[in-house]
KEVEXTOR-352094 format. One record per residue (C-alpha): y, x, z; residue number from 1. Coordinates in steps of 0.05 Angstrom, whole numbers, plus 5000, padded with zeros to 4 digits. Layout:
// KEVEXTOR-352094
((Y; X; Z); NUM) ...
// end
This chain:
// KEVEXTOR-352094
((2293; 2532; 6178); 1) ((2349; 2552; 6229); 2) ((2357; 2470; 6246); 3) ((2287; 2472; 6273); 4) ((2254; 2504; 6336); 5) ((2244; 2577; 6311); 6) ((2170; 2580; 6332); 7) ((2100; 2610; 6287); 8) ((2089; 2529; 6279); 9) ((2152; 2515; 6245); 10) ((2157; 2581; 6199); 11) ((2082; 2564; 6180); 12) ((2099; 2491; 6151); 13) ((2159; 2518; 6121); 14) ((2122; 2575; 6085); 15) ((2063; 2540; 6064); 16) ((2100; 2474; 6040); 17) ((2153; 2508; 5999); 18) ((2122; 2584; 5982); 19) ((2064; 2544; 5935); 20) ((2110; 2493; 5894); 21) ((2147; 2572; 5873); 22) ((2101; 2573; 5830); 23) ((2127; 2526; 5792); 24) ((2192; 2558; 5778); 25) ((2170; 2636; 5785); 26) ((2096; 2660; 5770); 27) ((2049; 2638; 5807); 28) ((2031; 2705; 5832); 29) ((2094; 2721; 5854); 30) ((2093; 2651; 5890); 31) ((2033; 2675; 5922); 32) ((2056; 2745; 5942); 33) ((2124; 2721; 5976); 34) ((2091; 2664; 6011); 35) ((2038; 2715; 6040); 36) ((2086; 2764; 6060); 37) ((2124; 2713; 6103); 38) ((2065; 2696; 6123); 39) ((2055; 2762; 6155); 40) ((2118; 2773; 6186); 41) ((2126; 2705; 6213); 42) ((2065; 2676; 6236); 43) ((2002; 2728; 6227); 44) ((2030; 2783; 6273); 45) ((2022; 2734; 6329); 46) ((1957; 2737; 6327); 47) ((1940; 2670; 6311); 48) ((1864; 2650; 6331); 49) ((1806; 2665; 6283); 50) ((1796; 2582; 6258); 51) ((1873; 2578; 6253); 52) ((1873; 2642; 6207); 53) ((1828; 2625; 6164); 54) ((1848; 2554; 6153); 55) ((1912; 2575; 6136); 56) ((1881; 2625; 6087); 57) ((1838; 2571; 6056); 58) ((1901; 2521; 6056); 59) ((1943; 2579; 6023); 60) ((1895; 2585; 5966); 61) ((1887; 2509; 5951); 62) ((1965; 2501; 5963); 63) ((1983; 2549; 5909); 64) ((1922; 2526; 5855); 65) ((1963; 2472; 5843); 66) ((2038; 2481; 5863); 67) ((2049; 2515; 5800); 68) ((2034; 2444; 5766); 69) ((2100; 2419; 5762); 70) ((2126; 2459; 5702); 71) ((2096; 2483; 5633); 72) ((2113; 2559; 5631); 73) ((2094; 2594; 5707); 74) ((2023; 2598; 5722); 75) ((1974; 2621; 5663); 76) ((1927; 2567; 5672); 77) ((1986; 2512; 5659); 78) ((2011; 2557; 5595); 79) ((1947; 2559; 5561); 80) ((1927; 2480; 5571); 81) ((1999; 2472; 5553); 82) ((2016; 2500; 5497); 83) ((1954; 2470; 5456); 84) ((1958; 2403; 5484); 85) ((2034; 2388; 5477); 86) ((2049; 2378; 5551); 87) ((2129; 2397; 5567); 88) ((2154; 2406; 5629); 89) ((2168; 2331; 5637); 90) ((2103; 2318; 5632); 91) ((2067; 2360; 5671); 92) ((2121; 2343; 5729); 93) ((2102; 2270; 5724); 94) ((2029; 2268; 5710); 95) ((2012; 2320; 5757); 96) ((2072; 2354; 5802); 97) ((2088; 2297; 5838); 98) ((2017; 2291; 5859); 99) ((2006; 2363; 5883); 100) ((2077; 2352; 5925); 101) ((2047; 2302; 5960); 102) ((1984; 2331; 5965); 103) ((2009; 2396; 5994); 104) ((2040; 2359; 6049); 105) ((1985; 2319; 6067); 106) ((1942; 2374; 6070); 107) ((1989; 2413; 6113); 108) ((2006; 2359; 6157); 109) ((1922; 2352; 6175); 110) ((1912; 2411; 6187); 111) ((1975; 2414; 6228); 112) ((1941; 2362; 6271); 113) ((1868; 2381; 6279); 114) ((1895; 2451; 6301); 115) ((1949; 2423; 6345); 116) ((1922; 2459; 6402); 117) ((1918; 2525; 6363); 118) ((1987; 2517; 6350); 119) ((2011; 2500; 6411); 120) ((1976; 2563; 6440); 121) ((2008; 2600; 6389); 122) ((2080; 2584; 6409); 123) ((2065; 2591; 6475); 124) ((2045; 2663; 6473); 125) ((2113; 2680; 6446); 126) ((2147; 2653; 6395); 127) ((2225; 2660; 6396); 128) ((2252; 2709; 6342); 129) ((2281; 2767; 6370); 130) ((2331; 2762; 6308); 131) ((2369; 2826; 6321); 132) ((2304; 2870; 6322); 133) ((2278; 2829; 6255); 134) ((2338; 2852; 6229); 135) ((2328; 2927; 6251); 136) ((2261; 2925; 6226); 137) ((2289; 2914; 6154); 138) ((2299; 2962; 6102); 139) ((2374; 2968; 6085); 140) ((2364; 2960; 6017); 141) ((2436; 2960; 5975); 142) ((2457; 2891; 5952); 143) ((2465; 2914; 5885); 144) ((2386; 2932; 5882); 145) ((2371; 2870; 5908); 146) ((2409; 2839; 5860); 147) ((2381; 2869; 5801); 148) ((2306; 2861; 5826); 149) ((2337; 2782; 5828); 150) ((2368; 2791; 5750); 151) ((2301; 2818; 5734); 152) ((2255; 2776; 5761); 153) ((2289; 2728; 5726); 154) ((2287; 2756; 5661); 155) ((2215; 2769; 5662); 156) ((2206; 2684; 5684); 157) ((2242; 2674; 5625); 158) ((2217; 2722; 5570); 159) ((2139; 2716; 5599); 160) ((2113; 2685; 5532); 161) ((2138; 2752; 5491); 162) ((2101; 2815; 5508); 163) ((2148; 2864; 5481); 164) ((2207; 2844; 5508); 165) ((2168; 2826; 5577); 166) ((2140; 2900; 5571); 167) ((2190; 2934; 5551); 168) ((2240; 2906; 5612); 169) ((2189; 2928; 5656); 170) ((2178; 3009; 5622); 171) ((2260; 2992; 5640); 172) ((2259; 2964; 5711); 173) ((2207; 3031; 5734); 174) ((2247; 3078; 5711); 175) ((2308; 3036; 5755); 176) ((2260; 3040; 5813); 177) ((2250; 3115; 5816); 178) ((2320; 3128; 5801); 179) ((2338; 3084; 5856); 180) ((2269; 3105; 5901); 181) ((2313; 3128; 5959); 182) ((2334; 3055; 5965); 183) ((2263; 3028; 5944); 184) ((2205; 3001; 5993); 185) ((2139; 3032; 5971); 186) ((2109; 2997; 5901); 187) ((2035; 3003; 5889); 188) ((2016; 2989; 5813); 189) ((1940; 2995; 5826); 190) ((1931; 2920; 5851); 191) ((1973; 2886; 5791); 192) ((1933; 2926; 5742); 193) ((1871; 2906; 5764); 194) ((1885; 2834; 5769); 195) ((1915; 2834; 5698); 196) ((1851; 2863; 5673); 197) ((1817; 2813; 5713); 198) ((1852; 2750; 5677); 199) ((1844; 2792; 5610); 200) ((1776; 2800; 5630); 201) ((1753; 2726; 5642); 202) ((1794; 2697; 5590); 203) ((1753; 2740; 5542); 204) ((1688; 2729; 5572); 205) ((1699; 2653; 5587); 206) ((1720; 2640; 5520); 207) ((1650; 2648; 5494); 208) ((1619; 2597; 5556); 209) ((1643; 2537; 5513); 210) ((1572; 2530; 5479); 211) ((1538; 2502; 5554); 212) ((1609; 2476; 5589); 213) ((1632; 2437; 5529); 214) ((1563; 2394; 5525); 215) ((1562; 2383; 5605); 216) ((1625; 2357; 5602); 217) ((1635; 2317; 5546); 218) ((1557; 2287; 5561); 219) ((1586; 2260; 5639); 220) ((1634; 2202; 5655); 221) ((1702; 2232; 5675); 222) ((1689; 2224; 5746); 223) ((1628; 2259; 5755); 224) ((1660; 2320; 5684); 225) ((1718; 2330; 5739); 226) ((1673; 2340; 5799); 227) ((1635; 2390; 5763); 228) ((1697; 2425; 5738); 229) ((1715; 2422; 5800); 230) ((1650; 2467; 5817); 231) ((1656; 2504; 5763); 232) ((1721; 2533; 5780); 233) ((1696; 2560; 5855); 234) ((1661; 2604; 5816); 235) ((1697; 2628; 5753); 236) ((1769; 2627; 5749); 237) ((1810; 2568; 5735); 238) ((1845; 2602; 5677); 239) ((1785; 2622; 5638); 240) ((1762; 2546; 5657); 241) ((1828; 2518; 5626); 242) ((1809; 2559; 5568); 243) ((1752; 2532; 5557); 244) ((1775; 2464; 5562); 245) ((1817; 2477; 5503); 246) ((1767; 2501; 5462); 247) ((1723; 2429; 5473); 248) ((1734; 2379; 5416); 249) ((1754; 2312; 5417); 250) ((1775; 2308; 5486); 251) ((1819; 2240; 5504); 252) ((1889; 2247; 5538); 253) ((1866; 2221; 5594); 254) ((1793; 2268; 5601); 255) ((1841; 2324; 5594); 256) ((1890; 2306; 5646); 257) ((1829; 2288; 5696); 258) ((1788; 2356; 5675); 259) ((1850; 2397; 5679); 260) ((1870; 2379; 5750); 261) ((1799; 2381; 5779); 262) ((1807; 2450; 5744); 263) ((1864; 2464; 5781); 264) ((1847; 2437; 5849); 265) ((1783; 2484; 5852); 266) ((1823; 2550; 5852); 267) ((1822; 2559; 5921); 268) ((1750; 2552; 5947); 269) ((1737; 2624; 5927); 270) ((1777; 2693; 5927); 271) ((1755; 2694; 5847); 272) ((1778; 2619; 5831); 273) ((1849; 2636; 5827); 274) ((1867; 2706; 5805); 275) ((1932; 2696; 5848); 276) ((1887; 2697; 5902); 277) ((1865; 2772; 5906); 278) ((1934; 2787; 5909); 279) ((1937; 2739; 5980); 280) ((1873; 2776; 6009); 281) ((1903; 2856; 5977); 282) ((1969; 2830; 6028); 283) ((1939; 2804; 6085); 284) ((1874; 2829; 6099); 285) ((1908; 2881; 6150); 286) ((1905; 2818; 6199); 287) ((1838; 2811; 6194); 288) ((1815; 2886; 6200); 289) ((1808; 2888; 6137); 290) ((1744; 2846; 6128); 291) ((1757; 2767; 6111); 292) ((1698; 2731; 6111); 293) ((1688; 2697; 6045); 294) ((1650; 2641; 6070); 295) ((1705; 2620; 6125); 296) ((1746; 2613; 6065); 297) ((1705; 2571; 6031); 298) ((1693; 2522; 6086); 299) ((1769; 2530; 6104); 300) ((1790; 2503; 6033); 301) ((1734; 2454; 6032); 302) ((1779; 2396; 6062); 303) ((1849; 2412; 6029); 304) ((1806; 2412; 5971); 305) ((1781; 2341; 5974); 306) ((1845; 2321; 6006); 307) ((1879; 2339; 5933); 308) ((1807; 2306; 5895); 309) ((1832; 2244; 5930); 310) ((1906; 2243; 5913); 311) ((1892; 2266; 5839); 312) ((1838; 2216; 5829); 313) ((1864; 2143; 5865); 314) ((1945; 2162; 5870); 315) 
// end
């Protein structure tokens, strides 16, 4: 990012073009809490105006929904429509990654454009870095920590699908972190737990919503099953909804790749369509004194939304 003008503008298409597509190679809510936390430090604490913020909120949501698309194994709404349907990696990269990569751009590049102005305000109320006081500002954390929350991290990524091991490194990696607390920035547990009893939650509760889902969707053409999907998934969360879609019979390969990305693309017209994005609003509702209105979100996501309907449904 140092090759281009090191202004809010620039960090913001830099975060939100390459912090979503993480989420194909990490976990989507890690994807999610990085590229918010950037967010923060780089273009929030300017004190962007109210429309800009919460476009970029709504954007975030819909950006992430579907950047962890390109692989089989990091969100848990890919892994459970994977696994039963036989979709690798490959697959998913070339029936529906390359499609959210170009979405993602376009969206970001609209936006960029109808809030030119904002922008351009933005940068103009101060925007160089003052890189040596970024710097002070950081904790001098050992490299040695940082490289094992790295191995870890990595570790996790790759043993996700087995519980005890997945566990067990983490019992491992808290008793590391208060040995090492000195060293440590602050870590919270409360947030994580609730969002993993969240998923837990719907998955249980959605799984018995197949009996009234199942007819709607298998009664509709695919165009009209993957707008309601679509719908559906604004209001319960696009895991439980891939769930479901598992459980419906007889579905063609090409009604599940059409349901399963209008799925997908609906996970960021609410705070509860995407459980990655509670973790967004936990991290940066400081900037909007701690009240985000839910219905700016909405309408904030509303074209990103259709933008990725449209490259999903004629690209």
């Amino acid at each position: 990012i140092r090759i281009f003008k090191d202004t809010p503008t620039t960090w913001w298409f830099v975060i939100m073009t390459t912090g979503p597509l993480l989420g194909s190679l990490i976990k989507e809510t890690v994807a999610i809490a990085i590229t918010a936390i950037l967010l923060g430090k780089y273009f929030f604490k300017f004190h962007p105006s109210s429309r800009l913020a919460y476009a970029t909120i709504g954007l975030l949501f819909v950006n992430v929904s579907v950047g962890g698309m390109l692989t089989n194994f990091a969100t848990s709404s890919v892994s459970i429509a994977a696994k039963p349907w036989g979709w690798d990696s490959m697959y998913l990269f070339t029936t529906f990654g390359w499609k959210a990569f170009v979405g993602i751009l376009l969206c970001n590049l609209v936006y960029f454009l109808f809030l030119r102005k904002d922008f351009k305000h933005l940068d103009a109320e101060g925007t160089q870095y003052a890189w040596a006081s970024e710097q002070g500002e950081e904790h001098n954390m050992p490299k040695w920590i940082i490289a094992t929350h790295v191995l870890v991290l990595i570790w996790l990524i790759v043993n996700n699908t087995n519980p005890v091991i997945a566990l067990g490194s983490f019992v491992l990696f808290l008793g590391f972190y208060q040995a090492t607390a000195p060293y440590q920035k602050f870590m919270t547990l409360r947030d994580p737990i609730m969002v993993g009893f969240f998923i837990a939650s719907t998955i249980l509760i959605g799984g018995l919503q197949v009996w009234w889902i199942g007819p709607i969707v298998q009664g509709l053409s695919d165009f009209f099953a993957g707008s309601a999907m679509t719908l559906f998934s604004a209001f319960v969360p696009n895991t439980t909804m891939a769930y479901i879609l598992t459980k419906i019979p007889n579905l063609s390969e090409s009604s599940k790749q059409i349901l399963f990305s209008s799925t997908m693309i609906g996970g960021g017209l609410t705070i509860i369509a995407n459980s990655t994005n509670i973790v967004a609003v936990s991290l940066l509702k400081r900037y909007f004194n701690y009240q985000i209105d839910l219905g700016k979100v909405f309408i904030a996501a509303l074209i990103p939304t259709a933008i990725m309907y449209i490259c999903y449904s004629f690209i």
